[in-house]
C-alpha positions as CSV (number, residue, x, y, z in Angstrom):
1,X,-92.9,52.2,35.7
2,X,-90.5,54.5,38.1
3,X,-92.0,57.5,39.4
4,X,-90.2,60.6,37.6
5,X,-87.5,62.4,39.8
6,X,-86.1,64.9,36.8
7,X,-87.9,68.1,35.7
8,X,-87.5,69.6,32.3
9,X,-84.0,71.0,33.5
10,X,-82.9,67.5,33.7
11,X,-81.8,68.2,37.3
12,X,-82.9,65.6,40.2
13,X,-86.0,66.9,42.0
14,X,-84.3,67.3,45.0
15,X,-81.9,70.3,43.2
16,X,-84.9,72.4,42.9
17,X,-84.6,75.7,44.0
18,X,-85.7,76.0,48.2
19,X,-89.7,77.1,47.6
20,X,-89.8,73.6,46.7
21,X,-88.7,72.3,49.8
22,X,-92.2,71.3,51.0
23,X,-93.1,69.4,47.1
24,X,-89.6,68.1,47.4
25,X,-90.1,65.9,50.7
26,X,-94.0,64.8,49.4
27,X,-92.3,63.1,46.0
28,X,-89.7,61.7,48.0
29,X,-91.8,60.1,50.5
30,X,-94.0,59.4,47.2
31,X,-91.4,57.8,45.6
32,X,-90.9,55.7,48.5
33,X,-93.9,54.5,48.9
34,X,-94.8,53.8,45.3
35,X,-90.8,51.5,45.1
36,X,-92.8,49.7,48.1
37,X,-95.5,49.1,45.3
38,X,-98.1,51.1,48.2
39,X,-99.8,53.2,45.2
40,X,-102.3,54.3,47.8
41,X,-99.8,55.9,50.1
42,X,-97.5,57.1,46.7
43,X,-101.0,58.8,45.6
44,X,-102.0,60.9,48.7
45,X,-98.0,62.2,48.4
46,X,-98.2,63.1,44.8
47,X,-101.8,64.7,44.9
48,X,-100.6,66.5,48.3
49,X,-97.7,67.6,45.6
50,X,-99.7,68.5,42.8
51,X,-101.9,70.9,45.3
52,X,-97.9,72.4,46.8
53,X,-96.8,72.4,42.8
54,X,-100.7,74.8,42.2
55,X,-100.1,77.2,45.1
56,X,-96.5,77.8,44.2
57,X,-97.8,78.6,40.3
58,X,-100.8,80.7,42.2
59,X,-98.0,82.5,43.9
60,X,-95.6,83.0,40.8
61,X,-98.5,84.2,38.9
62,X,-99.4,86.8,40.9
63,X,-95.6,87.8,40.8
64,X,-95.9,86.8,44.8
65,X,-93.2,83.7,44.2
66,X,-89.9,84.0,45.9
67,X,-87.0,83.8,43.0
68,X,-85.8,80.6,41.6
69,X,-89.6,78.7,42.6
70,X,-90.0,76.1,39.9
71,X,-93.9,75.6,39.7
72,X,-94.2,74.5,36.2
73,X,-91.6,71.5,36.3
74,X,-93.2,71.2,39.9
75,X,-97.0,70.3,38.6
76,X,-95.2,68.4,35.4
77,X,-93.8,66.2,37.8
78,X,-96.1,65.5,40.6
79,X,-98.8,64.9,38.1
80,X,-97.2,62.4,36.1
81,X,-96.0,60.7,39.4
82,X,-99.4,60.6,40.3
83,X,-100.8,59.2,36.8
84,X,-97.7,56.3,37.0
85,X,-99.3,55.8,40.7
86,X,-103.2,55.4,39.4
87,X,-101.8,52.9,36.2
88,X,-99.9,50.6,38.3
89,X,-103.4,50.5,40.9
90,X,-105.0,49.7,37.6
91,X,-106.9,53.0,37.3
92,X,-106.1,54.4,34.0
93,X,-109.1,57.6,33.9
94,X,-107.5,58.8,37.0
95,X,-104.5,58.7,35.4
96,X,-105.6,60.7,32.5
97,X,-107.8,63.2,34.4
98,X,-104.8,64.4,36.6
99,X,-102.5,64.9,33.2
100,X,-105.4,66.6,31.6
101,X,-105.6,68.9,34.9
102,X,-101.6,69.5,34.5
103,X,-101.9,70.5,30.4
104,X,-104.9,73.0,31.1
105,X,-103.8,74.7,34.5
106,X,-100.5,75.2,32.6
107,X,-102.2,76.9,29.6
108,X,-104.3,79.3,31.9
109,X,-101.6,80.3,32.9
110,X,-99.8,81.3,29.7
111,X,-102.7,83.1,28.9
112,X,-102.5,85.2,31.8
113,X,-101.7,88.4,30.9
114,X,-101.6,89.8,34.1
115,X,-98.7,87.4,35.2
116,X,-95.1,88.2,34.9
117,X,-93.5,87.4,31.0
118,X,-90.9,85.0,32.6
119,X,-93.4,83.0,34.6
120,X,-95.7,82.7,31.4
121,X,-92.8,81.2,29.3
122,X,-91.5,79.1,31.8
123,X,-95.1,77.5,32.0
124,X,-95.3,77.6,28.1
125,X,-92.3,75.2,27.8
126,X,-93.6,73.0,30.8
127,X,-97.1,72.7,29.0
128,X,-95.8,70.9,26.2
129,X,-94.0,68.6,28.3
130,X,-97.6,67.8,30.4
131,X,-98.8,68.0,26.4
132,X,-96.3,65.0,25.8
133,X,-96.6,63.4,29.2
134,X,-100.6,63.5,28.1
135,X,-100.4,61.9,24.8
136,X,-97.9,59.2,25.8
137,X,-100.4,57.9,28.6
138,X,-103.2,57.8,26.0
139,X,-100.5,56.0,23.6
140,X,-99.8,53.6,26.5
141,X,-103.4,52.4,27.5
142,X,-104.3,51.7,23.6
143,X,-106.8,54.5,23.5
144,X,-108.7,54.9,20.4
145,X,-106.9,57.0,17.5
146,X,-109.5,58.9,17.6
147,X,-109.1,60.3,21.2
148,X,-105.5,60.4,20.7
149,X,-106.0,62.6,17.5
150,X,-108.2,64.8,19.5
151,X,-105.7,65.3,22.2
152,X,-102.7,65.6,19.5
153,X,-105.2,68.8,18.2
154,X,-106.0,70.5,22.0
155,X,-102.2,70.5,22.2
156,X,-101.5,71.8,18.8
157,X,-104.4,74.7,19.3
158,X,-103.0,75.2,22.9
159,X,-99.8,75.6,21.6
160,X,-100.7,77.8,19.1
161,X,-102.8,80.5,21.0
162,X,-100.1,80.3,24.0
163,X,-97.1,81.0,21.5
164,X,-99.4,84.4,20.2
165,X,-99.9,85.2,23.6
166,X,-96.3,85.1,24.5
167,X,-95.1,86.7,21.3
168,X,-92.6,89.8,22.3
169,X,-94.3,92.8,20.2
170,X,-92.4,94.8,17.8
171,X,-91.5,97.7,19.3
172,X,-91.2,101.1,17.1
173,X,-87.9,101.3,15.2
174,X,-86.4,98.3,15.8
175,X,-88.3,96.5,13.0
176,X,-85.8,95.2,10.1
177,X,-86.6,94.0,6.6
């Protein structure tokens, strides 16, 4: 398994806008170390980038984030680099704890309604891709149906109670039936 260099964008990692800079240079020296098969060393670059990827979604929460910072694809990425890292050094409920940690940050922060609309629906759009990223790990270490149906229905809910929360409401007059 290759560690993941694309955000949802589909651009390379290392196009991300310059806040990144710092996350940038942990998954490429990640990267790097997990192609060496040295999932140790790839680990404490991709945790160090999940922790870069939270404080730059802390920031852009509390509006604080210079423009163009990419938390959301940020946390996506770093997390699933970091799950690829604890499968291949044969520790799959690392793995899954880290993309659970991803999926739920991500739907805090839709549901913060104190953060700015643009942030929220950027992170609404990268939650269902740590959502996916989720339920394809469970789908690729045989987990039970069972657990696989109950993550399928956290997403689904999640899904459902972000997409309210981020519903535009109807403003006076501009209603049409």
């Amino acid at each position: 398994m290759k560690p993941e260099t694309d955000h949802p964008g589909g651009d390379a990692a290392s196009d991300l806008p310059q806040p990144d800079t710092r996350w940038r240079e942990m998954m490429e020296r990640g990267n790097a170390a997990f192609l060496a098969d040295s999932y140790e060393a790839a680990l404490a670059f991709y945790l160090g980038g999940v922790l870069e990827a939270e404080r730059l979604l802390f920031s852009a929460l509390a509006g604080t984030a210079r423009e163009g910072a990419a938390p959301g694809p940020a946390l996506v990425v770093a997390t699933n680099n970091a799950a690829n890292a604890y499968m291949n050094d044969g520790r799959p409920q690392e793995a899954l704890h880290i993309l659970e940690h991803a999926s739920s940050l991500l739907r805090k922060a839709v549901l913060d309604n104190g953060a700015p609309a643009a942030v929220r629906m950027n992170c609404l759009r990268d939650m269902q891709r740590a959502y996916a990223n989720l339920l394809a790990h469970l789908h690729k270490t045989g987990a039970p149906q069972a657990e696989i149906d109950r993550a399928f229905r956290m997403a689904k809910s999640a899904a459902q109670s972000c997409l309210a929360a981020v519903k535009p409401k109807p403003r006076p007059g501009r209603n049409f039936h």
